[in-house]
C-alpha positions in Angstrom: 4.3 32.6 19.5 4.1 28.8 19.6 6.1 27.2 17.1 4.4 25.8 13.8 4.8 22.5 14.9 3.5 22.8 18.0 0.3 23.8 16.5 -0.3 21.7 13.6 -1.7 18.5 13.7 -0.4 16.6 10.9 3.2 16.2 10.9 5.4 15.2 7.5 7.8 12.0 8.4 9.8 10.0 5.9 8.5 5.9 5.8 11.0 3.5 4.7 8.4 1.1 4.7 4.6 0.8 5.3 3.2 1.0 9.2 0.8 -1.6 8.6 0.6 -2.1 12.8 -0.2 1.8 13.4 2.9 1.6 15.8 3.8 5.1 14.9 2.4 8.6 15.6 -0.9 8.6 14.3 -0.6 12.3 13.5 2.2 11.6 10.7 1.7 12.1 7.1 4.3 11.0 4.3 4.7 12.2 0.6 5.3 9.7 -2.0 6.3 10.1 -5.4 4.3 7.6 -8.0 7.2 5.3 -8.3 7.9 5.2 -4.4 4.1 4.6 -3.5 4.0 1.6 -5.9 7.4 0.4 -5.2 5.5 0.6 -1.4 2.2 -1.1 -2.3 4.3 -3.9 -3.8 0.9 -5.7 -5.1 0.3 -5.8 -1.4 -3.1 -3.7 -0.8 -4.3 -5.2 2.5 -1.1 -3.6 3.9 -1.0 -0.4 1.8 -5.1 0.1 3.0 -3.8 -0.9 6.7 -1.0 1.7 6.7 -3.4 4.4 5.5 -6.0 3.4 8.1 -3.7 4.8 10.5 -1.7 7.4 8.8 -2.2 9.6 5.8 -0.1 9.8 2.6 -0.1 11.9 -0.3 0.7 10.5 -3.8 2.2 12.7 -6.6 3.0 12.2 -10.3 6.4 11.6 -10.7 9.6 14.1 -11.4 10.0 12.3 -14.5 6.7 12.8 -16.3 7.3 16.0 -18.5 4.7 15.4 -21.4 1.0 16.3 -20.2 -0.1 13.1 -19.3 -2.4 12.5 -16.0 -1.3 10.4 -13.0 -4.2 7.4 -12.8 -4.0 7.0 -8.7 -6.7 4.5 -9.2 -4.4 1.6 -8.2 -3.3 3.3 -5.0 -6.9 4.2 -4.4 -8.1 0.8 -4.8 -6.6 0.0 -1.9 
């Protein structure tokens, strides 16, 4: 049997910074926390939108945020 990653397209890699460029593998996808994917976007969305034109990311509410309060990715979507 071929291994899983052998078979599935996207692949999960860790960004230390945005790929504005699209110099890496355009099959990566990254997971960001709320904090890490604003501490990312910087105020910068022409790079944030670039970086997603070539690769996909996935936003999530923080660890932190124990009461029942929503996430508003609206900034991030903005982009």
């Amino acid at each position: 049997a071929p291994a899983l990653e052998e078979v599935t397209y996207l692949r999960g890699l860790k960004f230390k910074r945005l790929d504005p460029e699209g110099a890496g593998d355009p099959t990566s996808m990254a997971s960001y926390t709320e904090g890490k994917a604003a501490k990312l976007l910087g105020g910068d969305v022409v790079e944030w939108a670039r970086h997603n034109a070539h690769h996909v990311s996935r936003v999530y509410p923080s660890p932190a945020r124990v009461d029942s309060s929503n996430y508003a990715p609206h900034s991030l979507w903005q982009a």
